[in-house]
Z-matrix of the N, CA and C atoms (Angstrom, degrees):
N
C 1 1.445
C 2 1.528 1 110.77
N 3 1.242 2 125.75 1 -34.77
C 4 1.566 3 124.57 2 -177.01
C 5 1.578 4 103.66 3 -86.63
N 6 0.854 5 106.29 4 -17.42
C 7 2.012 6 98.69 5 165.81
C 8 1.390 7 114.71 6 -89.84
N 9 1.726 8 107.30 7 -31.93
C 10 1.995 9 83.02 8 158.36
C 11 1.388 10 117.45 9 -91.04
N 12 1.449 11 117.86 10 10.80
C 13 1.552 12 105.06 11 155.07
C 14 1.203 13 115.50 12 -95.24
N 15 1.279 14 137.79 13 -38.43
C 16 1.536 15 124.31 14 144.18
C 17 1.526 16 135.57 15 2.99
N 18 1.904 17 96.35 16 -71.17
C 19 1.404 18 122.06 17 -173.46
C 20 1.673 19 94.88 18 -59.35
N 21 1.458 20 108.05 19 -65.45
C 22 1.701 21 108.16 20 -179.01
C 23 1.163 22 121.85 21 -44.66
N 24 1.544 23 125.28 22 -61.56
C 25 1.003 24 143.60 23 -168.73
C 26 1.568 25 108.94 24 -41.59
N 27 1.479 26 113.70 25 -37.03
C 28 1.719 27 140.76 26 -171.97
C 29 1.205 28 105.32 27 -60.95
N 30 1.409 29 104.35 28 -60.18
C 31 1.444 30 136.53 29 -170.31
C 32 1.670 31 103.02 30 -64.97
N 33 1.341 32 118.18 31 -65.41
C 34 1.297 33 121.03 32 -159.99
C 35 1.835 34 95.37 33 -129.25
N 36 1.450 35 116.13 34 98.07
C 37 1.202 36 115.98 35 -152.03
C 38 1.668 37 85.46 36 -100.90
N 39 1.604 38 134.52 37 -17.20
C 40 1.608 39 134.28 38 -165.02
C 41 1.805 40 72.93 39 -74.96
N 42 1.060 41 110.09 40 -105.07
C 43 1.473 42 140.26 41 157.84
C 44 1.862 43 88.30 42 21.78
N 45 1.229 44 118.58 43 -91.70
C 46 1.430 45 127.50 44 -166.71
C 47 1.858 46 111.30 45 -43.30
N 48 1.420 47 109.91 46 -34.86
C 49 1.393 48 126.23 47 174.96
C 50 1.219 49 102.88 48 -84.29
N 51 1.422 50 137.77 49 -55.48
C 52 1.534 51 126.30 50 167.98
C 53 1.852 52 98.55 51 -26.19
N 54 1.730 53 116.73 52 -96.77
C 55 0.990 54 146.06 53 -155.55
C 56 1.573 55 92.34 54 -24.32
N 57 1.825 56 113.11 55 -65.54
C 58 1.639 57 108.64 56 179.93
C 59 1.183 58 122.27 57 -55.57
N 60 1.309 59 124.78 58 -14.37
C 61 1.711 60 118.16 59 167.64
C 62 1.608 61 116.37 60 -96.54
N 63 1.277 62 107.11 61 -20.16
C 64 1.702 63 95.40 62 155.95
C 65 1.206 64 120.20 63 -71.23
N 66 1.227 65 129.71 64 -60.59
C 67 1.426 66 148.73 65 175.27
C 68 1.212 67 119.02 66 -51.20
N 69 1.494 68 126.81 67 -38.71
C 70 1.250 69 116.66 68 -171.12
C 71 2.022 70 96.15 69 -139.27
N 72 1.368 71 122.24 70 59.34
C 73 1.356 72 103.14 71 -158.94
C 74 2.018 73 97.83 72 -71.35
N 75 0.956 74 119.88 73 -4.67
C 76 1.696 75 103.68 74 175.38
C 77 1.291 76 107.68 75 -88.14
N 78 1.506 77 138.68 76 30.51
C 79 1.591 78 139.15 77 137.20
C 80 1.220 79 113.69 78 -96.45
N 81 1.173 80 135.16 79 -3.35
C 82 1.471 81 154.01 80 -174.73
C 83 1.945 82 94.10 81 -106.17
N 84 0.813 83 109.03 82 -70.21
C 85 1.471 84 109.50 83 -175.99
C 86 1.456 85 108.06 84 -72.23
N 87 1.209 86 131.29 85 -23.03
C 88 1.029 87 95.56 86 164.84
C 89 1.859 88 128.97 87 -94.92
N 90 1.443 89 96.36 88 -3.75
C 91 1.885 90 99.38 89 172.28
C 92 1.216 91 108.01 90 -95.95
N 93 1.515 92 127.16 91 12.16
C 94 1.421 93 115.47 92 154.00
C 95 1.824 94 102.07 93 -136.01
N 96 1.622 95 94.30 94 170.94
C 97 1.188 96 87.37 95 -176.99
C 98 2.192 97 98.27 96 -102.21
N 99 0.871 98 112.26 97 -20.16
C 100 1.700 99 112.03 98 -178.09
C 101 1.624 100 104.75 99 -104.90
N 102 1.276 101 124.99 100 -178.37
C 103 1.370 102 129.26 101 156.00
C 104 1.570 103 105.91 102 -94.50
N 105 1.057 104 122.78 103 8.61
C 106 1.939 105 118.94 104 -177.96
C 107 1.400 106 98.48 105 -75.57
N 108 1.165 107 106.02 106 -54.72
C 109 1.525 108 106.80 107 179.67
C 110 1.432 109 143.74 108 -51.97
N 111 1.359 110 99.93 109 -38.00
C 112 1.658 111 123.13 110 164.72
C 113 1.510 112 104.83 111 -56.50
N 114 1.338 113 100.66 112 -66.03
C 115 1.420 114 108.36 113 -172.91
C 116 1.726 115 127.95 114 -42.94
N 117 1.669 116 97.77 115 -48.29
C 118 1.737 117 120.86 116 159.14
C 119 1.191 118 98.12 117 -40.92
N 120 1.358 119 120.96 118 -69.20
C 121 1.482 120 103.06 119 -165.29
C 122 1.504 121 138.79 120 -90.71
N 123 1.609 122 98.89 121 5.09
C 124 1.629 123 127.75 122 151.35
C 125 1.533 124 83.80 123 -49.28
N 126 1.376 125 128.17 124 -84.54
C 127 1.406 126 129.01 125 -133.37
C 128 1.591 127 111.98 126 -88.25
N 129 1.102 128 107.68 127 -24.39
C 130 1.865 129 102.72 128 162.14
C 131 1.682 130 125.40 129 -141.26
N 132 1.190 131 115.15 130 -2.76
C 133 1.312 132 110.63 131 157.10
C 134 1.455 133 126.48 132 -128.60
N 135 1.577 134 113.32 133 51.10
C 136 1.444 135 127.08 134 -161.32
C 137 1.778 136 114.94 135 -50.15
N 138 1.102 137 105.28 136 -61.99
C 139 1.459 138 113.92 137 160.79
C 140 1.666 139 118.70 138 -18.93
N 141 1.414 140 102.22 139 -77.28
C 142 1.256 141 117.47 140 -163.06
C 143 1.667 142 103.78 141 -79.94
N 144 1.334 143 136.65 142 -26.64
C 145 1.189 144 123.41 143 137.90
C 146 1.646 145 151.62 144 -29.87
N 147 1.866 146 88.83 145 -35.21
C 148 1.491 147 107.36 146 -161.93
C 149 1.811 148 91.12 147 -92.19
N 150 1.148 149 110.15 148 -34.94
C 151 1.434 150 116.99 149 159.31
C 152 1.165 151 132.03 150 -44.50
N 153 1.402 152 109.45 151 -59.66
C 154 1.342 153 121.24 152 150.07
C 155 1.459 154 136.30 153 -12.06
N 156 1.263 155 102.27 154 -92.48
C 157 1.336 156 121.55 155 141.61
C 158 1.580 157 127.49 156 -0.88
N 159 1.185 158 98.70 157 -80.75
C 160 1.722 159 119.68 158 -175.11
C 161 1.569 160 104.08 159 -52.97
N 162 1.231 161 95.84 160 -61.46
C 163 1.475 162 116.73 161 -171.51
C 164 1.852 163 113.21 162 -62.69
N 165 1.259 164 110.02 163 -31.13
C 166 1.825 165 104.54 164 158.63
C 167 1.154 166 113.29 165 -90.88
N 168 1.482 167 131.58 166 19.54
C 169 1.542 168 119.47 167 162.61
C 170 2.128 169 94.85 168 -49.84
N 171 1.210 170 117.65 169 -76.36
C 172 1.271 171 133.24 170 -156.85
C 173 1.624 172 115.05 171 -45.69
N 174 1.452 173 106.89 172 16.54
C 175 1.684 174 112.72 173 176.47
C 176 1.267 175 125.26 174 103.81
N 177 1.498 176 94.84 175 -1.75
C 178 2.195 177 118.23 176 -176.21
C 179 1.277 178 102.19 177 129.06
N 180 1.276 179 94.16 178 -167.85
C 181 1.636 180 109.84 179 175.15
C 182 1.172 181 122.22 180 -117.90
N 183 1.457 182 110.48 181 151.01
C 184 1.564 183 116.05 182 -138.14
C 185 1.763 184 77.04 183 -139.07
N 186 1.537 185 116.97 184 126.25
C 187 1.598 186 126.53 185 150.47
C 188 1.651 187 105.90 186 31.95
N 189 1.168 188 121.08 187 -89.87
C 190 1.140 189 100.36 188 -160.20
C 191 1.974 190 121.97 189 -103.53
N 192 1.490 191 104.08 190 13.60
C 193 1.225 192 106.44 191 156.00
C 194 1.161 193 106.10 192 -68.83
N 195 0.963 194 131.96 193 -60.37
C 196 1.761 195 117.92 194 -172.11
C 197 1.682 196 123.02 195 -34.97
N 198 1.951 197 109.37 196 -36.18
C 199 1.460 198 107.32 197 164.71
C 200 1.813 199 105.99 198 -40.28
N 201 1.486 200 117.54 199 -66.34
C 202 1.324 201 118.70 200 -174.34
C 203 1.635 202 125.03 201 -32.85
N 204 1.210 203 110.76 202 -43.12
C 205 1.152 204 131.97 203 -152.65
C 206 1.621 205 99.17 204 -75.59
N 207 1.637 206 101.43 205 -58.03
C 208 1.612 207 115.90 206 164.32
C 209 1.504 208 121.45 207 -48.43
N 210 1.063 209 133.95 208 -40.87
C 211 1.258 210 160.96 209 -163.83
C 212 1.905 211 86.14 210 -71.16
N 213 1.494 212 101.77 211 -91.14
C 214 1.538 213 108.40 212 165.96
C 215 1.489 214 123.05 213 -20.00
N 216 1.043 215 115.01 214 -32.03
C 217 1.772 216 122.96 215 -154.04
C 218 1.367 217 82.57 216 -100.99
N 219 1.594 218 136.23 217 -50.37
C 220 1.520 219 140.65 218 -164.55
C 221 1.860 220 88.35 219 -63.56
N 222 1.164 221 107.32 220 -59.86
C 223 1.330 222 102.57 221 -175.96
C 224 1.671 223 134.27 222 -53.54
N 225 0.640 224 108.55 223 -31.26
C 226 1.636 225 145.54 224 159.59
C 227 2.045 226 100.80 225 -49.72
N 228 1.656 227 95.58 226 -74.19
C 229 1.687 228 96.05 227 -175.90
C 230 1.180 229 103.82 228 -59.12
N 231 1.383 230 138.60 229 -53.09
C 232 1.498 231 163.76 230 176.27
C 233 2.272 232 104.14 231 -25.34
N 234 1.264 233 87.92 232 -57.03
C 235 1.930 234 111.65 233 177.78
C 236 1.614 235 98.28 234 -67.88
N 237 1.741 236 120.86 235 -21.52
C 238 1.814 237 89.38 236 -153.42
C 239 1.733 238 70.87 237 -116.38
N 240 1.317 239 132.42 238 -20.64
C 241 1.816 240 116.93 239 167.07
C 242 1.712 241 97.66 240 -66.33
N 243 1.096 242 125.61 241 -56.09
C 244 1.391 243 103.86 242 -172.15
C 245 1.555 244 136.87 243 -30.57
N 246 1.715 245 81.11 244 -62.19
C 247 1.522 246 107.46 245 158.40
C 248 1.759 247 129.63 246 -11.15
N 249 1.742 248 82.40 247 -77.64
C 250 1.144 249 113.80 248 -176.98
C 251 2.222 250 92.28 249 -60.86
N 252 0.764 251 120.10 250 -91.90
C 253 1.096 252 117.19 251 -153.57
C 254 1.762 253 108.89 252 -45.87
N 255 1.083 254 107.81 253 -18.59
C 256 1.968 255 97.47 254 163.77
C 257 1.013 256 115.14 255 -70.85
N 258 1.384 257 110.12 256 -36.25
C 259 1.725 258 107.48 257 -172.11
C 260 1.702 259 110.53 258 -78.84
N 261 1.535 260 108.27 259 -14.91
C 262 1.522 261 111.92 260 167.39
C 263 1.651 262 111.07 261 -67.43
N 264 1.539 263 125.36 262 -53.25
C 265 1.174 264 129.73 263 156.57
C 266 1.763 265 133.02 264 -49.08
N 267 1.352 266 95.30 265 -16.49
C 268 1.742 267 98.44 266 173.91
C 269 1.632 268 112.91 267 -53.45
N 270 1.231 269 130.67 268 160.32
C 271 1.175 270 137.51 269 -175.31
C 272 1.819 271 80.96 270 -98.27
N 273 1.443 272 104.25 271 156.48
C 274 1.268 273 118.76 272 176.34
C 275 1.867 274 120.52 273 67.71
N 276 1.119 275 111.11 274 8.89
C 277 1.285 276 111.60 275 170.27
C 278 1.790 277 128.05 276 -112.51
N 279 0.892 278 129.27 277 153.80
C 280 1.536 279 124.85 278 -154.61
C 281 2.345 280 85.66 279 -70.18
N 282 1.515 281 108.57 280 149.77
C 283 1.448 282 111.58 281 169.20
C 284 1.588 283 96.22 282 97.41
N 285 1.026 284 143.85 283 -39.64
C 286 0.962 285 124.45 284 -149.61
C 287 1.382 286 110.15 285 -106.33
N 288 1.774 287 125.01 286 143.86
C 289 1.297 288 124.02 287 -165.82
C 290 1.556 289 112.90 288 -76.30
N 291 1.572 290 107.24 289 142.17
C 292 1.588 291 112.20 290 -174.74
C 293 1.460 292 90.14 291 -99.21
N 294 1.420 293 89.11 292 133.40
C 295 2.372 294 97.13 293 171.37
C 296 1.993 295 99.09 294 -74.34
């Protein structure tokens, strides 16, 4: 069961962070202190949140969880430049060259 939440979680990281705050909201409450924060990073740094998360079950973060966390967060910026640059290439949007 934790490797197809893994696989999902990868895949659909909003979705995978939803599921752990329904399901388990005292790993959520306890790596933040408000719900503003969770939520922020429901909505733009889902990844690196859901990481988050997981990764302070064990009492915080210790040296080299934080690589993870960064890693997550790169991935995260990495998804919203992509983004951005298809939708620069879309036909019909302001920037982009007409043949």
């Amino acid at each position: 069961m934790g490797c197809f939440f893994a696989l999902f979680a990868g895949i659909f990281p909003r979705l995978g962070l939803l599921i752990v705050w329904i399901a388990r909201p005292r790993l959520v409450d306890a790596a933040f202190d408000s719900w503003i924060w969770p939520l922020l990073g429901l909505i733009f740094l889902p990844f690196a949140t859901l990481m988050y998360v997981i990764l302070y079950t064990g009492g915080g973060l210790n040296g080299f969880d934080w690589f993870w966390i960064v890693l997550a967060g790169l991935l995260d910026v990495a998804h919203w430049g992509a983004g951005w640059t298809q939708r620069r290439q879309a036909p019909g949007y302001p920037g982009t060259a007409q043949a």
